[in-house]
C-alpha positions as CSV (number, residue, x, y, z in Angstrom):
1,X,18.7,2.0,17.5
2,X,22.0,2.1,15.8
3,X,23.8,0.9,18.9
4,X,21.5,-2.1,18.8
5,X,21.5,-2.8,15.1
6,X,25.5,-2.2,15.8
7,X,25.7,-4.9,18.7
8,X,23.6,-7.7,16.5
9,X,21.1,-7.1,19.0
10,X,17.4,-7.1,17.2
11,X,15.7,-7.8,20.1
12,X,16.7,-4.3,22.1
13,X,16.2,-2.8,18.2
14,X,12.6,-4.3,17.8
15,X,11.8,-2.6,21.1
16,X,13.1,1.0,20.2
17,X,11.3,0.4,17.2
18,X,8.0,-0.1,19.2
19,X,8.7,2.7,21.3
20,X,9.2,4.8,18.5
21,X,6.1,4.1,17.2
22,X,4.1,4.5,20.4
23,X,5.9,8.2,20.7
24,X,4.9,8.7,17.3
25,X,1.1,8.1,17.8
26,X,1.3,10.0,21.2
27,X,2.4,13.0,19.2
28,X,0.6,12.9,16.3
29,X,-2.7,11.0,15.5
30,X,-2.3,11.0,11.9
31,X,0.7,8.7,12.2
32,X,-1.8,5.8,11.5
33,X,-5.6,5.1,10.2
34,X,-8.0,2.0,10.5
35,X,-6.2,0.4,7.7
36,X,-2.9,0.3,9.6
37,X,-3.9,-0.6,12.9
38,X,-6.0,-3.4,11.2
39,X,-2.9,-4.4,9.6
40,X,-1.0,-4.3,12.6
41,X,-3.8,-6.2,15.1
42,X,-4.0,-9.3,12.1
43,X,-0.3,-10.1,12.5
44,X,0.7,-8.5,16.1
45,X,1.7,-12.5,16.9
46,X,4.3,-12.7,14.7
47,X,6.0,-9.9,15.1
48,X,8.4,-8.3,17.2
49,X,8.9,-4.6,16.2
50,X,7.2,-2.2,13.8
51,X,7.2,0.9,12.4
52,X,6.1,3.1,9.4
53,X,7.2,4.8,6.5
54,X,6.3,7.2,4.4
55,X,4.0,9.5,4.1
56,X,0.1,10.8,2.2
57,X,-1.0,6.9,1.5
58,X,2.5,6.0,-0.1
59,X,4.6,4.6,2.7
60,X,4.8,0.8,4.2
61,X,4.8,-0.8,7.9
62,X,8.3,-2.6,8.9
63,X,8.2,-4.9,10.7
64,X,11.1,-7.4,12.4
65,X,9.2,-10.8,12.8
66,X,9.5,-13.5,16.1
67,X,11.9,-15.6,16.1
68,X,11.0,-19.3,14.1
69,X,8.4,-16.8,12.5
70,X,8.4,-16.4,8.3
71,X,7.9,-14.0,5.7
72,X,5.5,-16.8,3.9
73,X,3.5,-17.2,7.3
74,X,3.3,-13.3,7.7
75,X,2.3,-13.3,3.6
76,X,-0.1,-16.1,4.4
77,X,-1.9,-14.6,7.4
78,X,-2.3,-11.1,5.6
79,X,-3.4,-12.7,2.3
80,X,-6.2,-14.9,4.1
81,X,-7.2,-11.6,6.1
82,X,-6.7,-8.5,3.1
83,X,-7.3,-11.0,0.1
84,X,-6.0,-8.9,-2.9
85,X,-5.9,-5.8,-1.4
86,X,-2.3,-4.6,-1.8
87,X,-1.5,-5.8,1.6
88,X,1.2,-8.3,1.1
89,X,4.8,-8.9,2.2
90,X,8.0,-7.7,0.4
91,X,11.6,-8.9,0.6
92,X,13.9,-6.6,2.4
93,X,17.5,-6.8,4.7
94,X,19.1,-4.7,6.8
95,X,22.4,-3.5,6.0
96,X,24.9,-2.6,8.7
């Protein structure tokens, strides 16, 4: 992941950070619930990688978006879907 975040390359990095995330779930079941998977079905078509954080009901879902894709459309699409759950969308860069 470094490598790729090193390289510019977000594309290979979305990808480790789906792998990582299917590993995770392969090795432990508790590494999501309803809520997250719900989360993660409502806006699979806008994104390109995710993965969690956190832990005991305080972490958050990352997630690198598709290209031409925006935070306000992901913010929209959860909003319609979670109302005013908690489920919304939060600024954030990566630093290299």
């Amino acid at each position: 992941m470094r490598f790729a975040l090193e390289q510019g390359d977000i594309d290979e990095f979305a990808e480790l950070l789906n792998q990582h995330w299917k590993l995770s779930c392969m090795l432990d079941a508790g590494t999501t619930n309803t809520c997250i998977d719900q989360i993660l079905l409502v806006c699979e078509d806008l994104i390109d990688g995710k993965f969690i954080s956190g832990a005991g009901g305080g972490g958050f879902i990352q997630v690198i978006l598709k290209k031409d894709v925006t935070k306000e459309q992901l913010h929209e699409r959860l909003h319609g879907v979670f109302q005013d759950s908690g489920v919304d969308v939060w600024d954030c860069e990566l630093l290299v």
